[in-house]
C-alpha positions as a Markdown table, in Angstrom:
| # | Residue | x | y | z |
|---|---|---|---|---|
| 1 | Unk | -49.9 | 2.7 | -3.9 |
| 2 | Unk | -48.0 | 1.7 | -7.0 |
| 3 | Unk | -47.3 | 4.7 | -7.6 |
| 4 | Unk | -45.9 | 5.3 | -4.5 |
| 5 | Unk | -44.0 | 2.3 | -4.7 |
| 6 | Unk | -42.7 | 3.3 | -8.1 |
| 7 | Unk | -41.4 | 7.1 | -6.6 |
| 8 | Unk | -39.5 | 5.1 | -3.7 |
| 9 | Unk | -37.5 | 2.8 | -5.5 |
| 10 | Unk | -36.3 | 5.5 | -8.4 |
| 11 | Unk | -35.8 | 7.8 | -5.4 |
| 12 | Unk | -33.7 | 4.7 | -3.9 |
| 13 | Unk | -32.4 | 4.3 | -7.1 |
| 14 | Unk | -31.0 | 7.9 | -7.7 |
| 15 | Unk | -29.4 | 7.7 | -4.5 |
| 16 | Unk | -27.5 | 5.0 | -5.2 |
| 17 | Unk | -26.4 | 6.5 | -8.2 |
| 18 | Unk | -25.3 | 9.8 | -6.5 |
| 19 | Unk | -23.0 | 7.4 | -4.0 |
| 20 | Unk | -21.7 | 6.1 | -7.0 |
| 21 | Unk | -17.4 | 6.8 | -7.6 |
| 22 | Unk | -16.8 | 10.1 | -10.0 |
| 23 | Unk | -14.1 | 11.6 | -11.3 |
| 24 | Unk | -13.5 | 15.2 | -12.0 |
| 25 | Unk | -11.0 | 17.8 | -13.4 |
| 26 | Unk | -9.0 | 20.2 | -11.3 |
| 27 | Unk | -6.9 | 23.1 | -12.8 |
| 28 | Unk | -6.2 | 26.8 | -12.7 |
| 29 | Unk | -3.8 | 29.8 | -13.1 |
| 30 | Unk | -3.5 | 29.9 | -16.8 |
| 31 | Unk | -3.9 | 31.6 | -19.5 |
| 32 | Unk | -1.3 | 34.3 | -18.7 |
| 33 | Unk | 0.7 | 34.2 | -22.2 |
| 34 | Unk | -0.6 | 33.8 | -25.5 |
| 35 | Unk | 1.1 | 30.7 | -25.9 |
| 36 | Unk | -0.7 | 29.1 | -22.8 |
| 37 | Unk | -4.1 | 30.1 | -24.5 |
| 38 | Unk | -2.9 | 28.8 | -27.9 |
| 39 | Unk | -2.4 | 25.7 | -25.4 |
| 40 | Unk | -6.0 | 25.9 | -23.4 |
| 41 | Unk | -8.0 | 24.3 | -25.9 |
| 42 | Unk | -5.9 | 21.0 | -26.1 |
| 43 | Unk | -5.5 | 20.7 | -22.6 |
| 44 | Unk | -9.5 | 20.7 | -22.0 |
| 45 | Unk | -9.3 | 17.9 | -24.9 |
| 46 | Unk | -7.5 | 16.1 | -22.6 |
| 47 | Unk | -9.5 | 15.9 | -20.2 |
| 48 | Unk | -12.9 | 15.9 | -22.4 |
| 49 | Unk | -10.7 | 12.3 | -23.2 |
| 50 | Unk | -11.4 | 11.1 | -19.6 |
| 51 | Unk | -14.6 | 9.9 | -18.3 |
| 52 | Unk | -15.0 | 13.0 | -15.8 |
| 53 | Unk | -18.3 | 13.8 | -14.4 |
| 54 | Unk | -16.9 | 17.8 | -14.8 |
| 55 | Unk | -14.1 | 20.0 | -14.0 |
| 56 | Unk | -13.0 | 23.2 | -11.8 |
| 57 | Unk | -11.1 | 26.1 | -13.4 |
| 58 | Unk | -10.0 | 27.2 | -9.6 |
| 59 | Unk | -9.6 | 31.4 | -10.8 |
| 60 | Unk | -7.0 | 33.6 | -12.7 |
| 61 | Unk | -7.6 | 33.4 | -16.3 |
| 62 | Unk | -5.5 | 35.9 | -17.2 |
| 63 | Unk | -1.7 | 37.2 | -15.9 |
| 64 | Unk | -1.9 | 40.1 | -13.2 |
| 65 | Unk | 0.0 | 42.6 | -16.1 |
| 66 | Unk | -2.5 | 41.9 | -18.7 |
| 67 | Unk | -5.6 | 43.6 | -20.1 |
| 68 | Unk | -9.0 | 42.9 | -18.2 |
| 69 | Unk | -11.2 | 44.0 | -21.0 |
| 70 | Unk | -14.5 | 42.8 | -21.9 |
| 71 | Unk | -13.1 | 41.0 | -25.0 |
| 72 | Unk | -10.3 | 39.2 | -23.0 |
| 73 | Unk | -13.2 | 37.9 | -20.8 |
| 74 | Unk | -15.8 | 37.0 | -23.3 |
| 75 | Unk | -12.6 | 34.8 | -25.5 |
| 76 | Unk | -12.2 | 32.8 | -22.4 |
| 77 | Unk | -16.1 | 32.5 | -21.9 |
| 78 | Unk | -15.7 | 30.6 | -25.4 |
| 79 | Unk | -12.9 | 28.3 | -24.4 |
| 80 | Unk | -15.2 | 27.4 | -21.5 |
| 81 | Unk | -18.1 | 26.5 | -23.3 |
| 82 | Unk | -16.3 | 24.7 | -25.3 |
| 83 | Unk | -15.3 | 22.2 | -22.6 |
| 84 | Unk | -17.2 | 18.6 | -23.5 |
| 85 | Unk | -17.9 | 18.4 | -19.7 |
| 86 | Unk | -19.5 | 21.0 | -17.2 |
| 87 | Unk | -17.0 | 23.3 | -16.4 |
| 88 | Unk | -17.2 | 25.1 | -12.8 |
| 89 | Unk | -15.4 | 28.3 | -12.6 |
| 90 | Unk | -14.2 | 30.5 | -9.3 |
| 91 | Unk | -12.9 | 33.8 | -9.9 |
| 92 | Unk | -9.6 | 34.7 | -9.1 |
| 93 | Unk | -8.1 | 38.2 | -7.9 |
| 94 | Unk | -6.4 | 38.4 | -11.7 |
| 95 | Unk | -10.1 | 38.9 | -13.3 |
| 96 | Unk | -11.6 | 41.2 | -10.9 |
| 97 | Unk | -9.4 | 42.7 | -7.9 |
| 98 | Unk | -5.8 | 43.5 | -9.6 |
| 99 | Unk | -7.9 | 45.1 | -12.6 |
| 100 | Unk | -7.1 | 49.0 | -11.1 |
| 101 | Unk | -4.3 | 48.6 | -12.7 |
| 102 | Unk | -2.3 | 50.6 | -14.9 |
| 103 | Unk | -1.3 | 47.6 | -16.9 |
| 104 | Unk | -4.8 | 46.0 | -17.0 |
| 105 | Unk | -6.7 | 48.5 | -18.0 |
| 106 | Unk | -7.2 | 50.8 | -15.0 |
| 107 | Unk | -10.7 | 49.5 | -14.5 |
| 108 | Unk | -13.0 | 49.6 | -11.5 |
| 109 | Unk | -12.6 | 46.0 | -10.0 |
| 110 | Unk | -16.4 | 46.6 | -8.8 |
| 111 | Unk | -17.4 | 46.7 | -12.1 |
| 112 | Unk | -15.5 | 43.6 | -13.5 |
| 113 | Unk | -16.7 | 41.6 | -11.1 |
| 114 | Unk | -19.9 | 42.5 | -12.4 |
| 115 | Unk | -19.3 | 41.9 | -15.5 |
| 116 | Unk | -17.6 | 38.0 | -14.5 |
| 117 | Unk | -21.4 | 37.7 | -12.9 |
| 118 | Unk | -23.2 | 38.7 | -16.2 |
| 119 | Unk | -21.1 | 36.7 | -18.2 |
| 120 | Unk | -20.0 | 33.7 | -16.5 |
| 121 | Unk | -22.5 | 32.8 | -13.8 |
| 122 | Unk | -25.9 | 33.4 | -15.5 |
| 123 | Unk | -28.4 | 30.9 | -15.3 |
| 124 | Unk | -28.4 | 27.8 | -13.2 |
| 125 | Unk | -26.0 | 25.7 | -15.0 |
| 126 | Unk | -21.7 | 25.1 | -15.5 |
| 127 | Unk | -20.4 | 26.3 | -18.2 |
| 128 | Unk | -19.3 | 23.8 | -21.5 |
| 129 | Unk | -21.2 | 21.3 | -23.9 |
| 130 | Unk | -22.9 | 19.1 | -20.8 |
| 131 | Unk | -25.5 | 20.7 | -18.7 |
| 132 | Unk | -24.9 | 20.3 | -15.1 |
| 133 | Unk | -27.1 | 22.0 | -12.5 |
| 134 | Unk | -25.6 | 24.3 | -9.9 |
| 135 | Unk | -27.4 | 25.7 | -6.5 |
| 136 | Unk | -26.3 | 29.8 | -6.6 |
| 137 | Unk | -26.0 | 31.4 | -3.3 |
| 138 | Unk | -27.8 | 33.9 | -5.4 |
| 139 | Unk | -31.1 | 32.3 | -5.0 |
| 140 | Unk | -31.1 | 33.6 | -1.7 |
| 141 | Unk | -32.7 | 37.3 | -1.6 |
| 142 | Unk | -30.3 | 38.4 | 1.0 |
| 143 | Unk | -27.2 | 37.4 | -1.1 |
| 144 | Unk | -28.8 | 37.7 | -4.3 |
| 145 | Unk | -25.3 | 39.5 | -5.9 |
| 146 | Unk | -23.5 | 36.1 | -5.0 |
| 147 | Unk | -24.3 | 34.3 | -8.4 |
| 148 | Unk | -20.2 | 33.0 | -8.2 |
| 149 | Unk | -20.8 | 30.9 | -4.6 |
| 150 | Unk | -22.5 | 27.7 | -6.1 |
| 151 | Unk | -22.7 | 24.3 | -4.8 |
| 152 | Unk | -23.4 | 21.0 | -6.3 |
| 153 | Unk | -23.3 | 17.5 | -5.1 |
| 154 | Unk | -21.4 | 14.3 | -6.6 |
| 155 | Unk | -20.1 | 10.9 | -5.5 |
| 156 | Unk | -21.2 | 11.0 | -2.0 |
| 157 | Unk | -19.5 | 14.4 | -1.3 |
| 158 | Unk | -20.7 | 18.3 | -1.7 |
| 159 | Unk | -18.6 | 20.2 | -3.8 |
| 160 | Unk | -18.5 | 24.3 | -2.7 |
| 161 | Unk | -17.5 | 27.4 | -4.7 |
| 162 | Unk | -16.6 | 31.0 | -3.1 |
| 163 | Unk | -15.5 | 34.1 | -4.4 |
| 164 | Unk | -11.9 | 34.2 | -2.2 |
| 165 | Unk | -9.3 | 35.7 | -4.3 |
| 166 | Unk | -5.6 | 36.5 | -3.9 |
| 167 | Unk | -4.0 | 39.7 | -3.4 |
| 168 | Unk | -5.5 | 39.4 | 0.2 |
| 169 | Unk | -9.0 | 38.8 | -0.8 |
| 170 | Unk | -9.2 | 42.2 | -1.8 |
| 171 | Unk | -9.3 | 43.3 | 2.4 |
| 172 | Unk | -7.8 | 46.6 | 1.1 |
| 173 | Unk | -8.7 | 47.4 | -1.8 |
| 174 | Unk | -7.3 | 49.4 | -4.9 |
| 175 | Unk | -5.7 | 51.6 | -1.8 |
| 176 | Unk | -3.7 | 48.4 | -0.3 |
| 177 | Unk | -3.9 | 50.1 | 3.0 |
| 178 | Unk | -6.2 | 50.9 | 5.4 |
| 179 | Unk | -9.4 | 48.7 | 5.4 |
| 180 | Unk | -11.3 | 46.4 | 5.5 |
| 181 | Unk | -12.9 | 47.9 | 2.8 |
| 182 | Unk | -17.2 | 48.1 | 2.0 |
| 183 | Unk | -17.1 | 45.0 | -0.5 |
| 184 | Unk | -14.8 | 42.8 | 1.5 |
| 185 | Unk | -16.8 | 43.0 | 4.4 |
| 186 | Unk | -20.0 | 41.9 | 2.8 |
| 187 | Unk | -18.2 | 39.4 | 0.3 |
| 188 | Unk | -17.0 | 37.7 | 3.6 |
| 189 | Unk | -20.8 | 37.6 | 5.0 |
| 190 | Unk | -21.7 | 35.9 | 2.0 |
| 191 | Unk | -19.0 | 33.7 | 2.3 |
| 192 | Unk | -19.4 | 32.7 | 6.1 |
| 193 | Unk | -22.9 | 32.4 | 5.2 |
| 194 | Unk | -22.6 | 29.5 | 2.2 |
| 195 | Unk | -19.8 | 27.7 | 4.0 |
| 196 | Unk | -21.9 | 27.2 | 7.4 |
| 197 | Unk | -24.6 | 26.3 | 5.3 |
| 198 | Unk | -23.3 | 23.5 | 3.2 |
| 199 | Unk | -21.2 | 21.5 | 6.0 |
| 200 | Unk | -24.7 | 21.9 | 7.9 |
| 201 | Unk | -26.7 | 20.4 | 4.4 |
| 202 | Unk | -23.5 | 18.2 | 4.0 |
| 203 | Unk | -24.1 | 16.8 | 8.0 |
| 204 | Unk | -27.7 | 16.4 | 7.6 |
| 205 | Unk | -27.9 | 14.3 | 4.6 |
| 206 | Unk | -24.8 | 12.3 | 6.2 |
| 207 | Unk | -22.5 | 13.0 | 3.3 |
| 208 | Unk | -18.7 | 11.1 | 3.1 |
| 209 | Unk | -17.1 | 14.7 | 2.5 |
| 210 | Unk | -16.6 | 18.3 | 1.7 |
| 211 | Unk | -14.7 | 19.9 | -1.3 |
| 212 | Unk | -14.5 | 23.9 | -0.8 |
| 213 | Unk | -12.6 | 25.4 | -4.2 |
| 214 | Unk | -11.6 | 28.8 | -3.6 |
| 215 | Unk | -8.6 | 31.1 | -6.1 |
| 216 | Unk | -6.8 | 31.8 | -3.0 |
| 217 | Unk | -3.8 | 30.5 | -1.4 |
| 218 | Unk | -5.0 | 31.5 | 2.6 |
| 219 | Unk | -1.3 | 31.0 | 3.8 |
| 220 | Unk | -2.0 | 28.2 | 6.4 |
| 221 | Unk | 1.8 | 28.2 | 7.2 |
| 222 | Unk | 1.5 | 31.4 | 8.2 |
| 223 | Unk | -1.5 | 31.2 | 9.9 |
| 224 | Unk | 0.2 | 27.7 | 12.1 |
| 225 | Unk | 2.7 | 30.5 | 13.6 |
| 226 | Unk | -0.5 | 33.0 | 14.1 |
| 227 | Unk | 0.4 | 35.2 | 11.7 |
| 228 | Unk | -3.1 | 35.3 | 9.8 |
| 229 | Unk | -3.5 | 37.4 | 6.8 |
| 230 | Unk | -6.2 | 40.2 | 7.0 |
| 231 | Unk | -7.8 | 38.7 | 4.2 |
| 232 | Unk | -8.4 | 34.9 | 4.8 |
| 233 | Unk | -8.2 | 35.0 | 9.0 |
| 234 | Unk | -12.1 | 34.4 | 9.0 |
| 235 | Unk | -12.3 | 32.4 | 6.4 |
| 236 | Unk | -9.8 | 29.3 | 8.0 |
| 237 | Unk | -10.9 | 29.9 | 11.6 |
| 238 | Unk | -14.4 | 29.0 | 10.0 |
| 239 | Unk | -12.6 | 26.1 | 7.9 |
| 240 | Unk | -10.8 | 24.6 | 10.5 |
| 241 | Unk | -14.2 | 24.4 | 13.1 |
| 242 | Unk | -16.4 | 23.3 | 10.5 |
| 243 | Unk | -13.9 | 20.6 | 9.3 |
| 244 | Unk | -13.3 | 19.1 | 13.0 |
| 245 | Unk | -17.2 | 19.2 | 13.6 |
| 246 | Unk | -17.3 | 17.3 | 10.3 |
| 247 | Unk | -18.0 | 13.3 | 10.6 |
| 248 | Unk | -16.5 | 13.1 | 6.5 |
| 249 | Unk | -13.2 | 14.1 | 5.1 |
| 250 | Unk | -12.6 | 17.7 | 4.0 |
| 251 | Unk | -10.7 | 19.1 | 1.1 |
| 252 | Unk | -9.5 | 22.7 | 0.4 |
| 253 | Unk | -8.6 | 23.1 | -3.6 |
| 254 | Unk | -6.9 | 26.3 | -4.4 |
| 255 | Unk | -4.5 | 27.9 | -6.9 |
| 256 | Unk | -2.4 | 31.4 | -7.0 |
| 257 | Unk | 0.9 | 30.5 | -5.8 |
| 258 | Unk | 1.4 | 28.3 | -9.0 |
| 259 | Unk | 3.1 | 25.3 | -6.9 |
| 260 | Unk | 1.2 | 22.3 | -7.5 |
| 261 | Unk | 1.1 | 20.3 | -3.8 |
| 262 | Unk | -1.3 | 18.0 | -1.5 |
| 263 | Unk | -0.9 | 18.0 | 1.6 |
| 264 | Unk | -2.4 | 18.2 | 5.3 |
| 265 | Unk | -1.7 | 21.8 | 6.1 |
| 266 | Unk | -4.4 | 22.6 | 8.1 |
| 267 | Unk | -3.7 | 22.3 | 12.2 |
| 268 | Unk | -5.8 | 22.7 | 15.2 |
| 269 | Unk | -6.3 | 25.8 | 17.7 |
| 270 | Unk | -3.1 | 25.1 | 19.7 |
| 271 | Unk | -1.2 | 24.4 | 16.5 |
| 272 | Unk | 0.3 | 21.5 | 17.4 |
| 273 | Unk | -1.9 | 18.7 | 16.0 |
| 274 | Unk | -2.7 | 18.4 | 12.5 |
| 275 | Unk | -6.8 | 18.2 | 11.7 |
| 276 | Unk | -7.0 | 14.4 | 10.7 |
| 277 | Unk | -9.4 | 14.9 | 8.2 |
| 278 | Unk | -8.3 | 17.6 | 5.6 |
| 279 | Unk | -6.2 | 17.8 | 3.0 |
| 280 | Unk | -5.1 | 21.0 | 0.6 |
| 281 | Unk | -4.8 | 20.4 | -2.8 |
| 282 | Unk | -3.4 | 23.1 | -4.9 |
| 283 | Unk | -3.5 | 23.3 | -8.9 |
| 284 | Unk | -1.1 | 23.9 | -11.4 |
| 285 | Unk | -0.2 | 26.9 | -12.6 |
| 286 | Unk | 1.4 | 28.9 | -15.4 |
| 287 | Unk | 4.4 | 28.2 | -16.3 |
| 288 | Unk | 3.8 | 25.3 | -15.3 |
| 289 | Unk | 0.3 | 23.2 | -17.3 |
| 290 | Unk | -1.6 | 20.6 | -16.1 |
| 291 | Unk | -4.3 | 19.1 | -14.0 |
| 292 | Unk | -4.9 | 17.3 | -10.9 |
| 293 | Unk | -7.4 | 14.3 | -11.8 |
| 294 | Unk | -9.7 | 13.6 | -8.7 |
| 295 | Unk | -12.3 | 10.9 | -7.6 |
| 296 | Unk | -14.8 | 10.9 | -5.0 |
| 297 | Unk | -16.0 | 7.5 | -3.2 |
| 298 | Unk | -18.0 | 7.9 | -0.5 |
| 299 | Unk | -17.2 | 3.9 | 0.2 |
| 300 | Unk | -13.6 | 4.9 | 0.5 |
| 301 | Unk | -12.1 | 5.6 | 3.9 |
| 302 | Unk | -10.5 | 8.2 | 2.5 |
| 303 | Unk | -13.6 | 9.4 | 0.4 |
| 304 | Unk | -11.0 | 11.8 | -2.3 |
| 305 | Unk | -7.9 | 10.5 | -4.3 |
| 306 | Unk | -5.9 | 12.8 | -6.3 |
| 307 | Unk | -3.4 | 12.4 | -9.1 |
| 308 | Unk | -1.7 | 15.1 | -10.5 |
| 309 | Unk | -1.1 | 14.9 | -14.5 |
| 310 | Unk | 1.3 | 17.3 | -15.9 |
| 311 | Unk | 0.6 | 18.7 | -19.1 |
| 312 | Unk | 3.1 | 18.4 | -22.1 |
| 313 | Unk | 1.9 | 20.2 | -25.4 |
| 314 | Unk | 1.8 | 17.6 | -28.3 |
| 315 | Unk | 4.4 | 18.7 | -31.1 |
| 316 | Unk | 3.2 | 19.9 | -34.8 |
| 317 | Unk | 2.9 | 17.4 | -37.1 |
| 318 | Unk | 5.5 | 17.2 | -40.0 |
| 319 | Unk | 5.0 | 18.4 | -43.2 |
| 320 | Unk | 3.8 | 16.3 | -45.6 |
């Protein structure tokens, strides 16, 4: 019976810890020059400054004109691990989709997308110096190619990666026309498949909200007039019921157009209300540097608070 006793209370107690406010790192879209890698490592000083329980690298680590070779990938592999706090990565269309290209090597993007698994989503942990343990949709023998879709809990709230890139989510792909092509199609399975999954995990065990982090900017403007894009139609139609059958607040972080904005984007079927209960945030990117510092509360009415914190590259020190 004691021991009993003794398994409640620390499982009480752990709960009340996971309730407890966190704060986290949010960034993205960079490095595309040399100079903005020269600059990586001191911006994740930065935030290794701040008491952050991790941070999100939200896809593209590298420009769409530049080489996608093993050693470009396995350099920024380093700067990851490097990162004092668990660092979450989503792959972007930069890495993987745009890779056919001439000026990037003229690689099969199948094959770099394997090698982003192999590299950066082996084992069951984020990336950097702190160990932080991840669910993979991968576990799952039906999905078992998925290791990028993870999921992870914090503050309250259930934090969700997918594999949703630019350049249309790769709906056409190397031929841009035509499609939807073989991997698209069962990438976007998966993808239905995780999402339904954690709002239903996120409803059961009564959570204050949602964070999906996806590379891709899904267009929502375009999609409020009904013009959807091939690539991302599913995906919001799916975002926008599970968010209004959502007790909690939802956010949707993304990168890709490089215009650092929060807002409430998302509107309802007859686009003409706005879905009370989610908000976009999308992460800086290059030229532009910085992060977006956010907190989850589950005792706060509005459960996520953002604050964007632009990056300015300390100057050399004199000589001596």
């Amino acid at each position: 019976m004691k021991r009993w006793l003794s398994f409640c209370v620390l499982g009480m107690l752990a709960g009340a810890l996971a309730a407890q406010p966190v704060s986290f790192g949010l960034f993205g879209d960079t490095p595309y020059s040399h100079w903005e890698r020269e600059q990586l490592p001191d911006l994740l000083a930065e935030m290794g400054r701040e008491p952050l329980a991790f941070v999100v690298h939200d896809g593209d680590i590298k420009s769409g004109s530049s080489e996608c070779s093993d050693a470009v990938l396995r350099d920024m592999l380093g700067v990851f691990q490097a990162s004092r706090h668990p660092l979450v990565f989503v792959p972007g269309d930069n890495e993987w989709t745009d890779c056919h290209r001439r000026n990037n090597g003229g690689y099969d993007p199948l094959e770099r997308l394997a090698k982003l698994r192999e590299l950066f989503f082996a084992g069951d942990t984020a990336l950097g110096q702190r160990p932080m343990t991840l669910e993979r949709q991968s576990r799952d023998s039906a999905f078992a190619a998925y290791r990028e879709n993870v999921r992870w809990e914090a503050g309250g709230a259930l934090f969700v990666g997918l594999n949703v890139t630019g350049s249309d989510n790769n709906y056409h792909g190397v031929h841009r026309s035509g499609g939807p092509v073989p991997e698209f199609i069962e990438r976007s399975a998966a993808n239905r498949a995780w999402l339904a999954q954690a709002f239903a995990l996120a409803r059961n065990k009564k959570l204050a909200g949602v964070m999906v982090i996806i590379q891709a900017n899904p267009e929502f403007e375009a999609a409020s007039a009904g013009n959807f894009k091939s690539g991302y139609r599913d995906f919001l139609l799916q975002l926008r019921e599970e968010t209004q059958a959502f007790a909690g607040q939802v956010v949707l972080v993304h990168g890709d157009s490089h215009h650092q904005q929060i807002n409430q984007p998302l509107l309802d079927a007859a686009a003409r209300e706005v879905v009370p209960n989610f908000t976009r945030v999308e992460t800086y990117g290059s030229p532009f540097l910085g992060w977006v510092k956010g907190t989850v509360d589950a005792a706060d009415p509005k459960v996520f608070r953002f604050e964007p914190r632009r990056w300015k590259p300390q100057p050399a020190p004199s000589p001596n």
